[in-house]
N, C-alpha and C positions, 0 to 999 in steps of 0.2 A: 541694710536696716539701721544701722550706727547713722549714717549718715542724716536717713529719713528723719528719725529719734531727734537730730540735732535740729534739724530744720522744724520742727514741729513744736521743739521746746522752745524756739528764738534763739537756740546758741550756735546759728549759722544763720547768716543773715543775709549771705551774697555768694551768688552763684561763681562760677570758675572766672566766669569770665567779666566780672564785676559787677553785673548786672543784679541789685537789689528782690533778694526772694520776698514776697508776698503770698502767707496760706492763706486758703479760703478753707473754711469748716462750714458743717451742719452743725445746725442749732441744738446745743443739751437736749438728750431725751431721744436724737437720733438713733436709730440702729447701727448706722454706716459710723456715725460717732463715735458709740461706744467700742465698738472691734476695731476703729482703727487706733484708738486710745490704750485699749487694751493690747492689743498685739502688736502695735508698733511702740509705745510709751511704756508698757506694762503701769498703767494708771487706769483709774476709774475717771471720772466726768469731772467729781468733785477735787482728784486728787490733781488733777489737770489743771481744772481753776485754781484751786488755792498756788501753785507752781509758780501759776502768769503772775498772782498779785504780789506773793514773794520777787519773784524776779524784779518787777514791775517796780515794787518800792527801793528795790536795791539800786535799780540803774541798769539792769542788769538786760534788761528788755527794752528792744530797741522800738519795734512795733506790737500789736498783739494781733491773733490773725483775726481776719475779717468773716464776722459771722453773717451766713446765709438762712435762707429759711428751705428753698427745694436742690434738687439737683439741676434742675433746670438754670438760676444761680450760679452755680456753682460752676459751672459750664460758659455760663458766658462771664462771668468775670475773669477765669481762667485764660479764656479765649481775648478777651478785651486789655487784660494789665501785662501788659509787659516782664517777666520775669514771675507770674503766679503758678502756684501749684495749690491743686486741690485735689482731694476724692471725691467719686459717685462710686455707686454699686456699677458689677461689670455691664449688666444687660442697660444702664443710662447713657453709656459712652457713644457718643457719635461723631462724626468725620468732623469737627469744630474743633477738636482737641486730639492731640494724641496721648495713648496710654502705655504706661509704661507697667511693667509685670515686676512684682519682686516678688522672689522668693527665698524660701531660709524663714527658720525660725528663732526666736532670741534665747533656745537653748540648743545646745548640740545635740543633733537627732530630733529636732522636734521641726517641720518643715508646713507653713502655707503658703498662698498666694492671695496677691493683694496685689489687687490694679487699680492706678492713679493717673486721672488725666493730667499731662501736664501739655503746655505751651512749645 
C-alpha cells in the first residue's frame, strides 16, 4: 500500500527496473476514483488535486497522471504504454492486462481488496 500511495502521489516515478511509471486515472466524480483516492491516498478528489498542483509548482512532480474518461481507456492505455499502471472495477479486467490484488489496510486491523491492472 506505501508503495501504491507513492506511485499515485508522483513520489515514485520509476519502476525497479528503471523503466519510467505512467498512472492512468478516471476522471473526478468517478466511483473507482474516489475509493481508490480514498483508500489507497486517504484523500478526497479535491484533496488529490490541490497535492498535484502543490507538488507541480514545487518541481516536485515529474508528470501528472493521465486522465481517462471509461475503463475501457484505461485498459488500453495500460495495455499500450510501456511501464503504466491503472485501475478498473474488478468485473472490467480482461485478458489485455494483468491484475494484481492488494490487500491490507492503511490501519492495523483494518483489511480490503483492491485490484489493479497493471502491464
Amino acid at each position: 500500500m506505501v508503495d501504491l500511495r507513492r506511485i499515485l502521489l508522483g513520489e515514485t516515478s520509476r519502476w525497479p527496473d528503471g523503466r519510467r511509471i505512467t498512472v492512468a486515472m478516471r476522471d473526478t466524480g468517478q466511483a473507482e476514483r474516489d475509493a481508490v483516492l480514498r483508500l489507497v491516498c486517504s484523500m478526497s478528489d479535491q484533496d488529490f488535486m490541490r497535492y498535484l498542483l502543490h507538488a507541480t509548482f514545487r518541481g516536485a512532480l515529474q508528470s501528472s497522471p493521465k486522465i481517462l474518461e471509461t475503463s475501457n481507456g484505461v485498459r488500453r492505455f495500460v495495455f499500450n504504454v510501456p511501464g503504466a499502471i491503472g485501475y478498473v472495477r474488478g468485473d472490467e479486467v480482461d485478458t489485455s492486462v494483468k491484475m494484481l490484488r492488494i490487500t491490507g489496510g492503511p490501519s492495523p486491523g483494518q483489511a480490503f481488496g483492491l485490484s489493479l491492472p497493471i502491464k
